[in-house]
C-alpha positions in Angstrom: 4.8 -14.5 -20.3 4.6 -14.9 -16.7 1.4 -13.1 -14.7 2.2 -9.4 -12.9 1.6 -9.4 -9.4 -0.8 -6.5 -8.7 0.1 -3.9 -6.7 -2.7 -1.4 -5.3 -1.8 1.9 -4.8 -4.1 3.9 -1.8 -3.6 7.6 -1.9 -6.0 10.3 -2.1 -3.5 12.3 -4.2 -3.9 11.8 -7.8 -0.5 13.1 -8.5 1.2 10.8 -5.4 -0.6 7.3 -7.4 0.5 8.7 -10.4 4.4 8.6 -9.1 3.9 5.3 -7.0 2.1 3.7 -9.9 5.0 4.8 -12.7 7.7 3.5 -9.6 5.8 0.1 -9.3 5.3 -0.7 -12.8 9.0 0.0 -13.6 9.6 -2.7 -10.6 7.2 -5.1 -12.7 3.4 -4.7 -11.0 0.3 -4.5 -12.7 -1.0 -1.4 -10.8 -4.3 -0.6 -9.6 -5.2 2.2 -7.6 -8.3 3.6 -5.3 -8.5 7.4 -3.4 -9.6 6.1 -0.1 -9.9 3.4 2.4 -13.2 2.3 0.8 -12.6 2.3 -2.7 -9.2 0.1 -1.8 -11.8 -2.4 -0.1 -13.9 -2.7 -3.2 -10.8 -3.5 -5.2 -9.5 -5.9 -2.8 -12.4 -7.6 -2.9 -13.5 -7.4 -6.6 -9.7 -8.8 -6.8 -10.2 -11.5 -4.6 -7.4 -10.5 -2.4 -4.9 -11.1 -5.3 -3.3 -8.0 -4.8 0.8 -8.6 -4.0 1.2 -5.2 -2.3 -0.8 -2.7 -0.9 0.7 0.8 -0.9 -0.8 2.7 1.5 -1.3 6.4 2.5 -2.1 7.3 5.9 -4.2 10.5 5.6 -7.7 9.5 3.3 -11.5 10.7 3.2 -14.0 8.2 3.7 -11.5 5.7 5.4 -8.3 6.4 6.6 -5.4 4.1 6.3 -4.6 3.1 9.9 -8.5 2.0 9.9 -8.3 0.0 6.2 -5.1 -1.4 7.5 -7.1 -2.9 10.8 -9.9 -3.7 8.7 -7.9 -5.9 6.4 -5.7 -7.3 9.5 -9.1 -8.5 11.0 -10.6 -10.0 7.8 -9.0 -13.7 7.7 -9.1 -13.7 4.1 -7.6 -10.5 3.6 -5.0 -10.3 7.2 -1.8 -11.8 5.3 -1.5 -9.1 2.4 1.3 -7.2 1.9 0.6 -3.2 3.3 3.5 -0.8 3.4 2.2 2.7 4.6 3.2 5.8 2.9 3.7 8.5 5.4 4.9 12.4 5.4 7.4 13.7 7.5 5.3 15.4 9.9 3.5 12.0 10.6 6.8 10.2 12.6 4.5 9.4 15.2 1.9 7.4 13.0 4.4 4.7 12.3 5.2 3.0 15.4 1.1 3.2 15.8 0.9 1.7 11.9 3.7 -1.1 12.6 1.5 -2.1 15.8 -1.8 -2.2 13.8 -0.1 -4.7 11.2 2.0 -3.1 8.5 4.7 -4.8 7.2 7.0 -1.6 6.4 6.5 2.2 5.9 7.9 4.6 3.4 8.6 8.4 3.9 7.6 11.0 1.8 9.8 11.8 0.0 11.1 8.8 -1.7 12.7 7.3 -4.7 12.2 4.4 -6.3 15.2 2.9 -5.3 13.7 3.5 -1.7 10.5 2.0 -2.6 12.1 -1.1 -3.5 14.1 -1.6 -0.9 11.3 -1.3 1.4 9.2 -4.1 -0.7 11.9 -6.6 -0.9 11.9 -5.9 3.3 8.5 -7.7 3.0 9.7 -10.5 1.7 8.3 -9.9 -2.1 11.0 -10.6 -4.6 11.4 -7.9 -7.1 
């Protein structure tokens, strides 16, 4: 059959990459997942930037997501992946700051799939 495009899920919340993960392997990805900025780097890396998507949560240990997003947008090998940020309610502000810094789109906690797919095909990745 024909290879999954890997999506990598960033969130610090077990529970949150559980429910993103089950979402993006219903919408066809191979998922992999990391709890912080760093980890997410790692797995970019060990992936050699084959990741599709990168599903991002703003508020993370180690590495936060605004400062993985600017880290990937000012690595040329990694500045053209996909990043959608994942971002509560109470974080309205973050996203004008997150669109700015590189991200291609932003989803709102809550959200259903339907939602979450929307917002990928926005990037230009065809479900």
């Amino acid at each position: 059959g024909e290879v999954m495009a890997k999506a990598l899920v960033v969130d610090d919340s077990r529970t949150v990459r559980t429910i993103l993960a089950k979402s993006l392997g219903e919408l066809g990805f191979e998922v992999l997942e990391a709890a912080n900025g760093l980890e997410a780097l790692n797995v970019i890396e060990s992936e050699n930037a084959a990741v599709a998507l990168i599903l991002l949560d703003w508020d993370m240990p180690e590495m936060n997501g605004l400062e993985l997003l600017k880290r990937l947008r000012h690595t040329p090998e990694f500045s053209s992946l996909v990043v959608v940020m994942v971002t509560a309610e109470t974080e309205q502000g973050h996203i004008a700051e997150a669109l700015e810094a590189g991200a291609n789109e932003y989803v709102m906690k809550p959200f259903t799939k339907d939602i979450l797919a929307g917002k990928i095909e926005l990037t230009g990745i065809q479900l």
